[in-house]
C-alpha positions in Angstrom: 0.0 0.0 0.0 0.6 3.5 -0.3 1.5 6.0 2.2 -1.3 8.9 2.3 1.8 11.3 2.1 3.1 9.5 -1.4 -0.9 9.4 -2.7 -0.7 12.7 -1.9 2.7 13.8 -3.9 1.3 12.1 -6.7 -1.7 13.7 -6.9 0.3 16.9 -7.0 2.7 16.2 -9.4 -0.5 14.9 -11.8 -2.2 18.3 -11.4 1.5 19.9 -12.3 1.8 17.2 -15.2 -2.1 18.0 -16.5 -1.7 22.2 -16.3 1.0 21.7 -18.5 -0.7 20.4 -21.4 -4.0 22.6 -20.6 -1.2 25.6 -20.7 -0.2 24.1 -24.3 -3.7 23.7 -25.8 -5.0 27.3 -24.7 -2.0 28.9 -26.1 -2.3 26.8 -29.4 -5.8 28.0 -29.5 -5.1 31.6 -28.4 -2.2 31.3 -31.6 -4.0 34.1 -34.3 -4.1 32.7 -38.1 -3.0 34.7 -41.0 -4.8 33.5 -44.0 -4.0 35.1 -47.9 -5.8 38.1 -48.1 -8.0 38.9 -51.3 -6.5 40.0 -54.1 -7.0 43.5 -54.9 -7.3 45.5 -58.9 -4.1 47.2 -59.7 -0.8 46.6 -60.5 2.4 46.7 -58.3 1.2 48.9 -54.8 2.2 50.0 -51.4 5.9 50.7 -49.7 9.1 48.9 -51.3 9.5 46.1 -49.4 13.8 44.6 -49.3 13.8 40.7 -49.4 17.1 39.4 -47.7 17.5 35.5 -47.9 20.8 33.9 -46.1 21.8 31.3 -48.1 24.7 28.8 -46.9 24.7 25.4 -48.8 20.7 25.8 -50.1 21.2 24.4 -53.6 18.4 22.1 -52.6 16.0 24.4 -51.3 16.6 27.9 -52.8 15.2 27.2 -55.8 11.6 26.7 -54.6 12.1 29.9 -52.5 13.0 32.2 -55.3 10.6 30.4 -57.8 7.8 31.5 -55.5 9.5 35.0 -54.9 9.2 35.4 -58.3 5.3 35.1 -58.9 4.6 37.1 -55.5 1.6 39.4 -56.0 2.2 43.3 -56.0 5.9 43.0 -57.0 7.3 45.8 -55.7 10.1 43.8 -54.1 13.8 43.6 -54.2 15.6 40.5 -53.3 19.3 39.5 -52.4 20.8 36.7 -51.6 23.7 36.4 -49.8 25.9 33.4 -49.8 27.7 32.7 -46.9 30.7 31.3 -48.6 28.8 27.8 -50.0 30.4 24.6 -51.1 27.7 23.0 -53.3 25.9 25.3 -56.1 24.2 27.5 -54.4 25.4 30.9 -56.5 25.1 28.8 -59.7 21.5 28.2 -59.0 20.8 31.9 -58.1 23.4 33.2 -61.5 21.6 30.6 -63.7 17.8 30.7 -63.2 17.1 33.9 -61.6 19.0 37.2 -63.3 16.4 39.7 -61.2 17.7 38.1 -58.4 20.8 40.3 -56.8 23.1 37.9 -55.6 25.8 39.2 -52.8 28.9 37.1 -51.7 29.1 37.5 -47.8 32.3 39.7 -47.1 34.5 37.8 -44.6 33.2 36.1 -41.1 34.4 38.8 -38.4 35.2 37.6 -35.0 32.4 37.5 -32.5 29.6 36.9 -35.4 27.1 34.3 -36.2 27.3 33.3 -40.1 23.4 34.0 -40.5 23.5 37.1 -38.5 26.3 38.6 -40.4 24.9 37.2 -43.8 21.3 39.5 -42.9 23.1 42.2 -41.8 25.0 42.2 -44.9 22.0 41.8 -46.7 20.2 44.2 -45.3 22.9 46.7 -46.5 22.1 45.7 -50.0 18.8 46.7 -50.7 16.8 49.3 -50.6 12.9 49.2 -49.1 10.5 51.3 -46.5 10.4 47.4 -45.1 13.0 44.4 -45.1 11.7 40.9 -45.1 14.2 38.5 -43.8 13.4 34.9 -45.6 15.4 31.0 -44.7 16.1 29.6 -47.7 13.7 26.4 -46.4 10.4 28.2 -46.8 8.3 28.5 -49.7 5.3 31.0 -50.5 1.8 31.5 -51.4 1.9 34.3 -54.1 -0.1 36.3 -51.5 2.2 35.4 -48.9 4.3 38.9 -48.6 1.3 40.9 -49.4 -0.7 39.5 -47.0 1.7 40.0 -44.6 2.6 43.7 -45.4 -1.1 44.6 -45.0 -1.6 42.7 -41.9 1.8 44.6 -40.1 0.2 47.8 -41.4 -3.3 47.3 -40.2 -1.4 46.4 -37.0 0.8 49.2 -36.5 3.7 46.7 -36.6 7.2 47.8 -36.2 7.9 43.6 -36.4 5.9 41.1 -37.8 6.5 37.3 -38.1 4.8 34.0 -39.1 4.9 30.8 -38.3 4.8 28.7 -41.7 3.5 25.0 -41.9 5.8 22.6 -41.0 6.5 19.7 -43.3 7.1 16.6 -41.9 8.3 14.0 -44.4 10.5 11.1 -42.8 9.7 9.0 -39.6 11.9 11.3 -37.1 10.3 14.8 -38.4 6.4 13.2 -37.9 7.4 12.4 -34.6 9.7 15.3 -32.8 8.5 18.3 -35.2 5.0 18.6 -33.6 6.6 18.5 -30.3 8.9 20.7 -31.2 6.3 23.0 -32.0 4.8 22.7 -28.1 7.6 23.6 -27.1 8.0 26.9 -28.7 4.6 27.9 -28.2 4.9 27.4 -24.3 8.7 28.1 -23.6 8.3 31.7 -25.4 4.1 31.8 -25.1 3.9 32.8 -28.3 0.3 34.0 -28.7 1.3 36.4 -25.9 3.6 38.6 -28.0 0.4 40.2 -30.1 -0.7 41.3 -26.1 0.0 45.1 -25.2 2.1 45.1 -22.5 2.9 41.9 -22.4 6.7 40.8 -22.1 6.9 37.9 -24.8 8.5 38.2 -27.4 9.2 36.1 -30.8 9.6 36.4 -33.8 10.8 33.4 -36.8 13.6 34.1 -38.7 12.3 32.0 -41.4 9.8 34.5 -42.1 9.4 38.3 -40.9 9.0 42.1 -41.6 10.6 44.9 -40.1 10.1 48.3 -40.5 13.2 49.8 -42.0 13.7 52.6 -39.7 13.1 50.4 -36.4 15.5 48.2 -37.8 18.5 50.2 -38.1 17.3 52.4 -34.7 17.8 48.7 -33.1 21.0 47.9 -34.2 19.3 45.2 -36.4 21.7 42.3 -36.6 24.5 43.8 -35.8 23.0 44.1 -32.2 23.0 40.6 -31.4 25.4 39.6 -33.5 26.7 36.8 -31.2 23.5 35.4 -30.4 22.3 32.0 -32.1 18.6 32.4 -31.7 18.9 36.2 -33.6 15.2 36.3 -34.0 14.6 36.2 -30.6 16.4 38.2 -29.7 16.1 41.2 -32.1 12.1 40.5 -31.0 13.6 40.9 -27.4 15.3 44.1 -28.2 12.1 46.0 -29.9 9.6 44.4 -26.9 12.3 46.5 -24.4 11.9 49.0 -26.5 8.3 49.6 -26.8 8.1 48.6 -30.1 4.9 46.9 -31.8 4.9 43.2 -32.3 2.8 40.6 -33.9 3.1 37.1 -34.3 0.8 34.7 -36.0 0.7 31.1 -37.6 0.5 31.5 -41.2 0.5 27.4 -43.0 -1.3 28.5 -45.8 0.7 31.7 -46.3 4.4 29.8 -46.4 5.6 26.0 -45.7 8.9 24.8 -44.8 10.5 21.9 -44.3 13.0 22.7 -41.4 15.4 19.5 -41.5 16.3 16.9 -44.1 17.6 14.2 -41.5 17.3 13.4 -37.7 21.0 14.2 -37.6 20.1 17.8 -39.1 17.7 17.8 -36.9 19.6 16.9 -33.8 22.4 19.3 -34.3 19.8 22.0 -35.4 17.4 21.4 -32.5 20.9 21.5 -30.0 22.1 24.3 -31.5 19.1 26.3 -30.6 18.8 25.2 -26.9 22.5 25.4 -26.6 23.2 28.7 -28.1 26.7 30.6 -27.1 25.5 31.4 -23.3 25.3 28.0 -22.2 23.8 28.1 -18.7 24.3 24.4 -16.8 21.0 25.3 -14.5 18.6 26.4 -17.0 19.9 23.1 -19.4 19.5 21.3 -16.2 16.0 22.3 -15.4 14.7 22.0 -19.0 15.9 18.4 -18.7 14.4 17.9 -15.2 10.7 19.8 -16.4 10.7 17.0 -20.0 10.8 14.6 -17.5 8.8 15.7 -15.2 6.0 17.0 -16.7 5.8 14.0 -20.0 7.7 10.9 -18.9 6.6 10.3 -15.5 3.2 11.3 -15.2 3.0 7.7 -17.0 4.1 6.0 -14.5 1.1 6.5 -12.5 -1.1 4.0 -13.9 1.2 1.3 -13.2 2.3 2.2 -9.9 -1.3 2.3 -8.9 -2.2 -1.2 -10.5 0.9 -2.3 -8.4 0.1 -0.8 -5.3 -4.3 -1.8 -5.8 -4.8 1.7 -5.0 -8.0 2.7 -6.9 -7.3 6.3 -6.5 -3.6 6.5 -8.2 -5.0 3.9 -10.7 -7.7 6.4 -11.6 -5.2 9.0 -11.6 -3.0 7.5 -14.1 -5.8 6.4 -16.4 -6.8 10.1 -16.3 -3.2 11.2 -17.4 -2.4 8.4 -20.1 -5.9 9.6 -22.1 -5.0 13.5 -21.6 -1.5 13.2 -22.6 -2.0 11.1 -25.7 -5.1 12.8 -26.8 -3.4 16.2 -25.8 -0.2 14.7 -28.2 -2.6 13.6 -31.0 -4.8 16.6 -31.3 -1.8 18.7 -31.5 0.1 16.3 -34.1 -3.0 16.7 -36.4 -2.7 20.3 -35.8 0.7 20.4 -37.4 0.2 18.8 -40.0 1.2 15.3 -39.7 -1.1 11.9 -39.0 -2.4 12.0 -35.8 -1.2 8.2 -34.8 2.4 9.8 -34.7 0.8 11.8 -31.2 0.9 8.5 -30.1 4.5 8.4 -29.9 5.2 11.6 -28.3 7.6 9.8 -25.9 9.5 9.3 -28.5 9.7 12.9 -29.1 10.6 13.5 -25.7 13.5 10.7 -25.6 14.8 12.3 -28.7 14.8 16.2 -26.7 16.2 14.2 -23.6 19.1 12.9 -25.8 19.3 16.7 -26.9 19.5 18.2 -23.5 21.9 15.9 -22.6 24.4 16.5 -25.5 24.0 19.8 -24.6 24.9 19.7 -21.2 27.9 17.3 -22.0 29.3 19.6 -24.1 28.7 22.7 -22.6 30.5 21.2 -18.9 33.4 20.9 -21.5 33.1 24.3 -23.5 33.0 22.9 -26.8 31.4 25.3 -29.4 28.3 25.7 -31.0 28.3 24.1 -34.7 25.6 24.3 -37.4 25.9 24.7 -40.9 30.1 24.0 -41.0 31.0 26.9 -38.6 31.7 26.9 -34.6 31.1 29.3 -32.5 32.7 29.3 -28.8 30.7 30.2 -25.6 31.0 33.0 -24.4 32.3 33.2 -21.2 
């Protein structure tokens, strides 16, 4: 039997485990949608807008990008893409199918930079625009995608405005750790909450958003957090201190991307964002501890109970095994992928585990942050 004083722990950590995932579902239903506006008469309209896409290695995925830059409705756009100094044939692709297409070779790496954040920056240098849409080379568009966008950050009084695109999940490791993946940025940054006046979230996707030129270069732009690994973050960080005007919103039929081509892309890209250069042992430590917490042993509680032949855990942990896999499958569907992958959320939570624990393994040891070919140390 078991003690009233365990019964009783275990009835608290179920409620912790359970306002977790009711945290996750109001926020996924609080997330506003951005759908492609109507088209309107009339030829090319509204501000100049500067598109800046940081290309490193993307002779696989650039093309779709700039085919569907190319049919975007309105057209006032410019578009560079900066190369940050590829091996494959990146600048072939962007020489041989798309002349209006400005391509820029990324001056040299300074110290103390991130290769993306020095590629925009360079970018952003380069062309000329009232607004500067910042594009990965992953993402691809609905014609109405950047005019849809440009009229929803005006309606909005936005200084920044990003979206979240549809993520496609294609191999077995994407259907199962994408969705989560997607939890977890809605609850670690509460995404919703950035559209909120006076809250203090704050995000924004560097696969997709718009900045007012001016606010951009009053901010320091990239050059501001030119160190930092998560640059979209923290550039939505900066204007939020600021009292700048943000607005986030999840946009799948506006733009789609598929993020990683791998599970070892994905486990290096998925590290390299919860790593970053300020590697902090507690907070690695606590994320880890929380995973656990909060999705792995909550299902212990139906078996303990069966064990013990107490009625009340057993209830308990029947409770918890329907909320979390229908929580996990709901949200699965949600994404985008089948639903029986929800069933395998942990799965998905293993794989963030394994993650976390790379992390903190080489962050004891100060070994730098790689992605993409490049390290970066921490900083001290």
């Amino acid at each position: 039997m078991l003690s009233g004083l365990v019964v009783a722990l275990l009835l608290v950590g179920s409620a912790a485990a359970l306002l977790a995932q009711e945290v996750a579902l109001r926020f996924a239903a609080e997330m506003p949608r951005l759908d492609p506006a109507p088209e309107t008469p009339g030829g090319p309209s509204g501000p100049r807008v500067g598109v800046v896409v940081a290309a490193r290695n993307e002779e696989t995925d650039l093309p779709a990008l700039l085919d569907s830059l190319a049919v975007q409705e309105g057209g006032n756009l410019e578009v560079v893409v900066v190369d940050g100094g590829s091996v494959d044939r990146t600048r072939d692709v962007v020489r041989g199918r798309y002349p209006a297409v400005h391509l820029l070779e990324e001056p040299p790496l300074p110290e103390g930079w991130v290769g993306k954040n020095w590629a925009c920056w360079s970018g952003a240098q380069g062309v000329s625009g009232e607004w500067l849409l910042f594009l990965d080379a992953d993402v691809r568009l609905h014609p109405s995608a950047i005019r849809t966008a440009l009229a929803w950050a005006q309606r909005e009084g936005a200084d920044l405005a990003s979206i979240a695109p549809r993520v496609e999940a294609v191999g077995f490791w994407e259907r199962v750790v994408l969705p989560f993946y997607v939890q977890m940025v809605l609850t670690v940054f509460r995404a919703p909450r950035t559209n909120r006046v006076g809250s203090r979230s704050a995000i924004a996707n560097g696969q997709f958003w718009l900045v007012r030129r001016a606010e951009y270069e009053r901010s320091g732009g990239h050059r501001a957090v030119r160190e930092k690994i998560l640059e979209d973050v923290a550039i939505a960080r900066r204007f939020r201190a600021a009292g700048r005007t943000l607005r986030f919103a999840w946009a799948p039929q506006l733009a789609v991307t598929r993020m990683y081509r791998d599970r070892r892309e994905m486990f290096e890209g998925i590290r390299k964002n919860v790593h970053g250069v300020d590697f902090s042992l507690l907070r690695q430590g606590g994320f880890l501890a929380a995973l656990v917490g909060l999705f792995w042993l909550p299902l212990g509680v139906l078996p303990l109970g069966v064990w013990a032949a107490s009625p009340v855990v057993a209830g308990v942990g029947l409770f918890l095994y329907v909320a979390l896999f229908a929580k996990h499958v709901v949200l699965t569907r949600a994404v985008g992928a089948p639903s029986a992958y929800g069933l395998l959320y942990p799965l998905a939570v293993g794989f963030y585990v394994a993650v976390l624990a790379s992390s903190i393994a080489r962050g004891v040891r100060r070994r730098p942050v790689t992605w993409k070919g490049r390290s970066y140390p921490l900083r001290p």
